[in-house]
C-alpha positions in Angstrom: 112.2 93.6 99.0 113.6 90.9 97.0 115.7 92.9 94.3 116.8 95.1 96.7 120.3 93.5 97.7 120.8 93.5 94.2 121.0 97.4 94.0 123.2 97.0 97.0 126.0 94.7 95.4 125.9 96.8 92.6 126.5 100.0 94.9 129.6 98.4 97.0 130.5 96.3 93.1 131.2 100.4 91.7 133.1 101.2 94.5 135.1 98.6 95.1 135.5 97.0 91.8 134.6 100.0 89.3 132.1 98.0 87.9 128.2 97.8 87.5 127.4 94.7 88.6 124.6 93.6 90.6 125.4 90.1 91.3 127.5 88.4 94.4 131.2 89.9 93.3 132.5 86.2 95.4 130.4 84.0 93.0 131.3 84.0 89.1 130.5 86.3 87.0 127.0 86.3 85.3 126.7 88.3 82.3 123.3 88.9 82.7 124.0 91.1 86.1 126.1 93.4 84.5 123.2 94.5 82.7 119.9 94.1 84.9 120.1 96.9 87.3 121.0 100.6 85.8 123.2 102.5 87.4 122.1 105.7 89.1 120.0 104.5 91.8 123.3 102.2 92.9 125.0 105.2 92.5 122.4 107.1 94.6 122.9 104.7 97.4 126.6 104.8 97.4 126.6 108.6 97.6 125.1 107.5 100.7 127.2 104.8 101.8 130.2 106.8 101.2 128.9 109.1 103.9 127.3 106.3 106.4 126.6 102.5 105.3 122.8 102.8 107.1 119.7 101.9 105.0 117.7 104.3 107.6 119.8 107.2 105.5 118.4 106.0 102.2 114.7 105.9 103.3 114.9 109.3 104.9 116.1 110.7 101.9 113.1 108.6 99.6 110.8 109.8 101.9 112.0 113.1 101.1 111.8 113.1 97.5 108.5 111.1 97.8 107.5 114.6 99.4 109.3 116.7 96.8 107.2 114.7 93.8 104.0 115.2 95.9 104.8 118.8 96.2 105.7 119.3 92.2 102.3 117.3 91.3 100.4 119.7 93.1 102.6 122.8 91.4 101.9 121.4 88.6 97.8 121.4 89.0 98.1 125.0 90.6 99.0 125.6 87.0 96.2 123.8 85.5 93.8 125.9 87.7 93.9 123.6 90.6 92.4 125.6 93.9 94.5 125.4 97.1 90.9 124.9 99.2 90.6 121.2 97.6 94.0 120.3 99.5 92.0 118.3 101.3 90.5 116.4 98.3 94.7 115.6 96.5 95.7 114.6 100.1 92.9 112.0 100.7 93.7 110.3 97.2 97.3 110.8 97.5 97.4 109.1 101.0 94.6 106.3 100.1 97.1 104.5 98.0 99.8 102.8 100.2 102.3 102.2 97.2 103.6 105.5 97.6 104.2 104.9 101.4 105.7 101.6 101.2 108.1 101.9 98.0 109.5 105.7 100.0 110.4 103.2 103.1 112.0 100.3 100.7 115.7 99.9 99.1 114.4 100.2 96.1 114.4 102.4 93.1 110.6 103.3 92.5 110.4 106.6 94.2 113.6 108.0 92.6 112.5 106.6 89.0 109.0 108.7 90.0 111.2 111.9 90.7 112.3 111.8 86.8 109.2 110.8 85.6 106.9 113.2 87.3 109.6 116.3 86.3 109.3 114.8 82.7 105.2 115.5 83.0 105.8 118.5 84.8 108.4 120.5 81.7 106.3 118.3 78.5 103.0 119.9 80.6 104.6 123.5 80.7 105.5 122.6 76.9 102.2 123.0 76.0 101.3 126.0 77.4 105.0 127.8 76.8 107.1 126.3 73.7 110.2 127.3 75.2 113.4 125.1 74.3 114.0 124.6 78.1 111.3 122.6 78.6 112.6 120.0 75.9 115.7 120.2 77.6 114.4 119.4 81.0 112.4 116.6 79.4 115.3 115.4 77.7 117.5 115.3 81.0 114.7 113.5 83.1 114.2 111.0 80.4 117.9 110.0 80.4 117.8 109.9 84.4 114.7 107.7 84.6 116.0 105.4 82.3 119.2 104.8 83.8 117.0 104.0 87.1 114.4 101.2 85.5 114.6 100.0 82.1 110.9 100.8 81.6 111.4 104.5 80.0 113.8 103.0 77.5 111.6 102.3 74.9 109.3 105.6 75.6 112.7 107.6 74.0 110.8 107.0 70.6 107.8 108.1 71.7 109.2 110.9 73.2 110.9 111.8 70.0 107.4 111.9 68.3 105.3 113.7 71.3 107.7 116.6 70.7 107.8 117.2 66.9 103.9 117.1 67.1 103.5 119.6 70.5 105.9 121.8 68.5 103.8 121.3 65.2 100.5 122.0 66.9 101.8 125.3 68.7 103.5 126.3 65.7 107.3 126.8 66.4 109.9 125.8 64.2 110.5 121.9 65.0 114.5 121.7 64.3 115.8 122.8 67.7 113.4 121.0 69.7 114.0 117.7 67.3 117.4 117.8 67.7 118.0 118.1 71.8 114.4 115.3 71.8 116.8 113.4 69.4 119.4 113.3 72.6 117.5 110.5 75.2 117.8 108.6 71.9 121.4 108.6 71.3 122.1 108.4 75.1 120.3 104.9 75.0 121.6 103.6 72.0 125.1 104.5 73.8 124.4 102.6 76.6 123.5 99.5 74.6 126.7 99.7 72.4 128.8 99.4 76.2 126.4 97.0 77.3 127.8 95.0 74.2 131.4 95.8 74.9 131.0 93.9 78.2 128.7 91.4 77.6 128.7 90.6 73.9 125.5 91.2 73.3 123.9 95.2 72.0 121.3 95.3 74.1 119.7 98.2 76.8 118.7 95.7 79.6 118.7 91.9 79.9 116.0 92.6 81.7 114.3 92.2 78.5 115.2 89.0 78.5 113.8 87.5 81.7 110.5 88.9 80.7 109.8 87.7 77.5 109.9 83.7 79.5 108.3 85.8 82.5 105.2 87.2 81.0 104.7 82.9 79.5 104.8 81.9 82.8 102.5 84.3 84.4 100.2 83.1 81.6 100.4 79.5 81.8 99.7 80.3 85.3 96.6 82.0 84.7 95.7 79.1 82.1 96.8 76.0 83.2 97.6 76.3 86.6 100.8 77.1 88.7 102.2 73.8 88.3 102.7 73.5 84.6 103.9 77.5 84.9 106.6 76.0 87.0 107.7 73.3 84.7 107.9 75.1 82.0 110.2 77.8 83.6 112.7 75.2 85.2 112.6 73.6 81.9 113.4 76.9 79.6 116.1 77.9 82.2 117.9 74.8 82.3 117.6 75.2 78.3 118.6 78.5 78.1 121.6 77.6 80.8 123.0 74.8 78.0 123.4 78.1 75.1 126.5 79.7 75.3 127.8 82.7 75.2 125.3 85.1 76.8 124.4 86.9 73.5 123.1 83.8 72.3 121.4 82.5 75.4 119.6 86.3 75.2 118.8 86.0 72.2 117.5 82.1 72.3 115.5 83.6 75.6 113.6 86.6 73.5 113.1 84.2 70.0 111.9 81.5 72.5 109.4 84.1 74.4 107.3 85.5 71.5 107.3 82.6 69.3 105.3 81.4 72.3 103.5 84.5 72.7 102.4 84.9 68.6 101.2 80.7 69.6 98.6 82.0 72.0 98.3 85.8 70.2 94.4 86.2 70.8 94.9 84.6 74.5 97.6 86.2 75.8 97.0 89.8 74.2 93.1 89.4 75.8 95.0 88.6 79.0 97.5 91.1 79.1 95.4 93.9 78.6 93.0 92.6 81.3 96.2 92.7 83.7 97.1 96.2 82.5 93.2 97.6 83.3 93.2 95.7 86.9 96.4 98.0 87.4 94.6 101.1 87.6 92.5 99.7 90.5 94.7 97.3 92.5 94.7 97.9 95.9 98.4 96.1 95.9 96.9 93.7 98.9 100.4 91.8 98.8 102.6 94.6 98.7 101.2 96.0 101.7 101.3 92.6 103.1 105.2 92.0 102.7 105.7 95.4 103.6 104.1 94.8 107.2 105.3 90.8 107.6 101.7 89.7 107.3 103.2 87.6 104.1 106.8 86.0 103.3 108.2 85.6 99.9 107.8 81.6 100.6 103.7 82.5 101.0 103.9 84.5 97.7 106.0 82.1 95.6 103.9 79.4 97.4 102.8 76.6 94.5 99.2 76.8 96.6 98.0 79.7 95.4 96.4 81.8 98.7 95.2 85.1 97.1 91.5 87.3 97.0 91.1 86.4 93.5 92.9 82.2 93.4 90.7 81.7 96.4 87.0 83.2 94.8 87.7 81.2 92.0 88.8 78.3 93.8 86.6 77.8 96.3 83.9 80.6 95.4 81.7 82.8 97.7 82.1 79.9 100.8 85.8 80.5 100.8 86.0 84.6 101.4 84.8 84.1 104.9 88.0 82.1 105.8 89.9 84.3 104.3 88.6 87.2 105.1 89.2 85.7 109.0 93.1 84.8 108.0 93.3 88.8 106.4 92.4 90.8 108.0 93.5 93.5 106.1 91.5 92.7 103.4 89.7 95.8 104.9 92.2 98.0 103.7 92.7 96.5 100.8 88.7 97.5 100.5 89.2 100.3 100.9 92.0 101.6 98.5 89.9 99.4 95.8 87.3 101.6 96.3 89.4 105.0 96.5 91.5 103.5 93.5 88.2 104.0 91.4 87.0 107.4 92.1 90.7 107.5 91.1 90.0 106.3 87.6 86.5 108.2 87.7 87.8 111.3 88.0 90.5 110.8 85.3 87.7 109.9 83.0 86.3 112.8 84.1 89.4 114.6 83.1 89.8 113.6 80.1 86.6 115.0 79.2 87.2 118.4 80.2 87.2 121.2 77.3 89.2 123.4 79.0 92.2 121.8 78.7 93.9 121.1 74.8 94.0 118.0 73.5 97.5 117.6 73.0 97.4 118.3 77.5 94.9 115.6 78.3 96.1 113.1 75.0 99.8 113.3 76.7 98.7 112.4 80.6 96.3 109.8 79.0 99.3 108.2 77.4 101.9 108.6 79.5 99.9 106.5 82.4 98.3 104.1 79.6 102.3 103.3 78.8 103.2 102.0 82.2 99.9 100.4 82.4 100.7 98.5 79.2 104.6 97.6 79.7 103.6 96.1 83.4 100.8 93.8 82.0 101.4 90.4 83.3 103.3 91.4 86.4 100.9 93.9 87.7 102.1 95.5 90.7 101.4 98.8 92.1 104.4 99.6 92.1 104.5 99.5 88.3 102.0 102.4 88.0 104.1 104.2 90.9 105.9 106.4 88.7 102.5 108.1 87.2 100.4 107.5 90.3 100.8 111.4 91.7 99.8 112.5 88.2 96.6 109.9 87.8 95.8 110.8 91.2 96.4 115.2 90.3 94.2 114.4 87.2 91.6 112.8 89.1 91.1 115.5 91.7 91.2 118.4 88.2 88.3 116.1 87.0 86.0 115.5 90.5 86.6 119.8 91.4 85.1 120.5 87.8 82.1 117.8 88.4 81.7 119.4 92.0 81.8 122.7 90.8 79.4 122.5 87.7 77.1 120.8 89.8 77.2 123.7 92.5 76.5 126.4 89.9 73.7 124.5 88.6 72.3 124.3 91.6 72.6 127.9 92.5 70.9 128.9 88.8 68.5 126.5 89.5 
């Protein structure tokens, strides 16, 4: 994929140069690629190359631990009451959503950062039924881990930090020990920052953070006035933003200059992000699946004619889908994964309903998919919701078996 010879620099840039940096070590240095990519999955890959430089070696061992996080989802329902006959049932929903298939078979992070996150569910899950220190710990550790893959658990340390003084309120243990070693993904973060500012200049976790706040305005603009004026007004703010020196100041002119756009168009954009975040949970990821199998080059994607399901139905209506449909043919598949992504958010409905689960169980999946549904937003990509997509998936099947079963007993009463 596009980022991915990013992580690959930054692999060969630790070896060879002791430093991580994800940028072209030939070209001069850019501040802002000393902090975009985290470490450990350049670090997973040169463990790798250290052995063999061959990408085929990285993919067998993703599709590996794509295996091993299928494997501890379902370990994990087996504890939540989950029957070894519906198999069948986890495996159909598991395999009806490509983004786990394409992202094990990429250079790309995704599938490691769904390792950490899917062992953080699995210990904060076992927290609520056992209180025991070691499942903090083990929350703690994959915490730190996932967010030294991907940026995007940074800002969940807080929110871990509360989850765990109110799971250890509610099943009333004493809330010091498990404060202080929840305090620890924390402290590791705010560390990271304070060396992100010793080489850059600037405290700051990712400058990732950055990019986004212009990135979610154009995707916006896009959506409102058309791709055109998105692209002006992201060549113009770059060339802007490439005038302010030194980097801390053209980071922070970037993130000023991103939300006092966003608090312009508050009631717009927040309608519009949250309409993005909802279409996550059923995206059938149409252009993933697409790149992934050459049907559709970045050139297509980044095209300024816009040549998608949704630009084309509401450019050219109804009359237009036949065309298309005759240019995609795997708008079939796409079909189908739309419709399996909604029994997918069925059954989690269903889920959350369920009695015989606590609250502080089903309030804790619930939010931990809601928050990568949320922080994705504008750029809505499957593989976004990757890193909770085993769990939503687990959750569902817990919340179709109950349906299936209640309506089987009521049948045999009846």
């Amino acid at each position: 994929m596009g980022d991915s010879f990013e992580y690959i620099y930054e692999a060969f840039n630790i070896k060879d140069l002791g430093i991580s940096y994800s940028g072209n070590p030939v070209l001069p240095i850019d501040p802002a690629h000393l902090t975009q990519r985290q470490p450990l999955y350049p670090l997973f890959l040169l463990a790798v190359y250290t052995i063999v430089v061959n990408n085929w070696v990285v993919i067998g061992l993703q599709c590996l631990l794509s295996v091993f996080n299928i494997w501890l989802v379902r370990r994990l329902l087996l504890c939540l009451g989950f029957s070894k006959k519906y198999d069948g049932w986890l495996l159909m929903l598991m395999l009806t959503y490509p983004a786990q298939m394409i992202n094990a078979c990429t250079i790309a992070p995704d599938i490691l950062l769904q390792t950490f996150t899917v062992l953080y569910a699995y210990a904060a899950i076992r927290f609520t039924f056992t209180p025991a220190t070691k499942y903090v710990v083990l929350m703690s550790i994959a915490l730190i881990a996932g967010f030294m893959v991907k940026p995007v658990l940074f800002p969940f340390v807080f929110i871990h930090l509360v989850w765990v003084i109110w799971a250890a309120y509610k099943k009333g243990v004493k809330v010091q020990r498990p404060l202080v070693i929840a305090l620890v993904p924390l402290c590791a973060a705010l560390l990271y920052a304070n060396i992100n500012s010793s080489r850059t200049g600037k405290y700051h976790f990712s400058s990732n953070t950055a990019f986004n706040a212009l990135f979610y305005n154009y995707k916006y603009i896009g959506a409102t006035s058309g791709e055109d004026s998105a692209t002006r007004f992201l060549h113009s703010e770059r060339a802007r933003l490439d005038q302010i020196m030194p980097y801390s100041a053209q980071y922070d002119a970037s993130v000023s200059g991103g939300l006092t756009l966003l608090k312009q168009h508050l009631l717009g954009y927040t309608a519009y992000h949250l309409r993005k975040s909802a279409f996550i949970f059923v995206d059938p990821g149409k252009a993933e699946t697409d790149l992934f199998t050459g049907k559709l080059t970045y050139g297509q994607l980044y095209s300024r004619t816009p040549t998608g399901f949704w630009e084309t139905v509401k450019n050219k209506g109804i009359s237009g889908l036949i065309a298309y449909c005759g240019q995609n043919p795997s708008i079939l598949w796409a079909a189908l994964v739309f419709f399996f992504n909604v029994l997918r958010v069925w059954g989690f409905v269903l889920f959350l309903r369920l009695r015989q689960y606590t609250p502080l169980l089903r309030w804790f999946m619930a939010g931990y998919c809601l928050y990568f549904a949320l922080l994705a937003g504008p750029i809505e990509n499957t593989r976004y919701f990757l890193p909770v997509s085993l769990l939503f998936a687990g959750c569902s099947v817990l919340g179709w078996i109950h349906r299936a079963e209640k309506r089987q007993l009521k049948n045999v009463i009846g």
